[in-house]
Every structure is written in structure tokens, then in C-alpha cells.
C-alpha positions in Angstrom: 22.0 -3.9 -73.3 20.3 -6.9 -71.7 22.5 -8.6 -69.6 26.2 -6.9 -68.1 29.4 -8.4 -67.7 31.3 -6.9 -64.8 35.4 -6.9 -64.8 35.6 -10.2 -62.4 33.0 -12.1 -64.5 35.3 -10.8 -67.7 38.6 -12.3 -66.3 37.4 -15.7 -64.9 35.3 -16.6 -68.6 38.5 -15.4 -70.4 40.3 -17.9 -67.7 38.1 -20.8 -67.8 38.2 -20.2 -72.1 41.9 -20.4 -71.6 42.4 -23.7 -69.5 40.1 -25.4 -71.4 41.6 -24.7 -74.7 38.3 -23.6 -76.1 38.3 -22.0 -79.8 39.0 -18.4 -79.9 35.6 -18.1 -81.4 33.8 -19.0 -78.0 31.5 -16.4 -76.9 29.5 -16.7 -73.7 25.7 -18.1 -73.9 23.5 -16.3 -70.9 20.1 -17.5 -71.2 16.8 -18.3 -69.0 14.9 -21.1 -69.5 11.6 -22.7 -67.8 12.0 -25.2 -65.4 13.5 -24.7 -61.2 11.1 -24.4 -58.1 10.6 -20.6 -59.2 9.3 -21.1 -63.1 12.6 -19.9 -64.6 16.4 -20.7 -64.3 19.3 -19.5 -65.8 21.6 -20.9 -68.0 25.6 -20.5 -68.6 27.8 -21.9 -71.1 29.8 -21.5 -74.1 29.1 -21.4 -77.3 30.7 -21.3 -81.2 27.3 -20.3 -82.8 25.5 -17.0 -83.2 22.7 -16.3 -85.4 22.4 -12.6 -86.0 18.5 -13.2 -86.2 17.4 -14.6 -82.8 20.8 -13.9 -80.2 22.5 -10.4 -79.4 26.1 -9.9 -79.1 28.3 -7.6 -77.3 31.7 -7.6 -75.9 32.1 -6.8 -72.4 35.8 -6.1 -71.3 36.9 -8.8 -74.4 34.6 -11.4 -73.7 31.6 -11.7 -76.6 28.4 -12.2 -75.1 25.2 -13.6 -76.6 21.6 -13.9 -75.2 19.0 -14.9 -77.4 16.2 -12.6 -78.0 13.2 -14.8 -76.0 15.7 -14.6 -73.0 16.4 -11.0 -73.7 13.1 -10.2 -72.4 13.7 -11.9 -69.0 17.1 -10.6 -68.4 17.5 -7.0 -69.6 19.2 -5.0 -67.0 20.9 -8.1 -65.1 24.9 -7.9 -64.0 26.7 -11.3 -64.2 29.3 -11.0 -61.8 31.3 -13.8 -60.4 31.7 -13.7 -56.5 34.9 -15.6 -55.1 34.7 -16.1 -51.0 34.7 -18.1 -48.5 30.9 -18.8 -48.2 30.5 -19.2 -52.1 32.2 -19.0 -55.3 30.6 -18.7 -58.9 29.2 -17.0 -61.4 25.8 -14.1 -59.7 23.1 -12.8 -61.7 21.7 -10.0 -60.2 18.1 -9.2 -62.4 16.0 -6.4 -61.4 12.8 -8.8 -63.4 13.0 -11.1 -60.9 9.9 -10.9 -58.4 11.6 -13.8 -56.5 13.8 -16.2 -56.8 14.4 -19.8 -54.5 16.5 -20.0 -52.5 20.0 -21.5 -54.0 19.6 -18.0 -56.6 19.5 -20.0 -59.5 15.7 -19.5 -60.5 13.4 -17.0 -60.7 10.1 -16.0 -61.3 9.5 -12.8 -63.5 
């Protein structure tokens, strides 16, 4: 499995999904692609389509998730977590690929 949904991340998709009225067919899109100061960044969103061919899906703790093969490569073994405090809040990848990353956390370089 490429990328991992923890609990946390599970429950605030499933609550974004259900304040924004989104079709009951919406699976989450986790993706890298190249571009940010470190050659990579990641991308989050929602998504209808899946094409069996070039994306993987699993459901983590109900939510489907979907990466597409290229990406797969970058991000197997990564947690998406989603950290709530009083320094940050938002969705955390944690990817063991990355050599480094910048310094906001949203690109890497693998």
C-alpha cells in the first residue's frame, strides 16, 4: 500500500466530504507532482474518477483513496495524517522517499 490514511485524516476527509455536500462517490486524490523549491510537491483533493488502469484504490477507515501509479512510486510507505494544534493545522505527509523537503513541508525531493 502506497500511501496510509491514519484515523484523524479518515474523520476530517469524511467531514470536509460532508459539509461540502460532495457526491457519495468522492474518493480522495493523493498525488506528487513536479514543481516547489524541492523538485516535487504534493497534491490533495477530491475526485469522482478512477481509472482502474493508471490509479490505486483502497479504503482507509471508509474513506476511498486513490494515487495514481507515476505518484505511487514517489509516495509508497507515506502516512497522511492531519495535525490539529495551536502551531498548525492540516493535512501531514510523512514519506520515508523524501531525501529533503523545504521548509513549509509541502515539497520534496526523492
Amino acid at each position: 500500500m502506497s500511501v496510509t490514511l491514519t484515523e484523524k485524516a479518515a474523520s476530517e476527509v469524511k467531514k470536509i466530504i460532508t459539509d461540502q455536500k460532495l457526491d457519495p462517490a468522492t474518493v480522495l486524490r493523493v498525488g506528487v507532482a513536479g514543481g516547489g523549491c524541492s523538485g516535487f510537491q504534493y497534491s490533495l483533493g477530491f475526485d469522482t474518477a478512477f481509472d482502474p488502469k493508471a490509479d490505486t484504490k483502497t479504503d482507509q477507515h471508509g474513506v476511498a483513496v486513490v494515487v495514481d501509479k507515476k505518484s505511487d512510486l514517489f509516495l509508497d510507505g507515506t502516512t497522511l495524517d492531519f495535525h490539529e494544534g495551536i502551531d498548525k493545522r492540516g493535512f501531514t505527509f510523512n514519506n520515508p522517499n523524501a531525501k529533503k523537503s523545504c521548509g513549509c513541508g509541502s515539497s520534496f525531493q526523492a
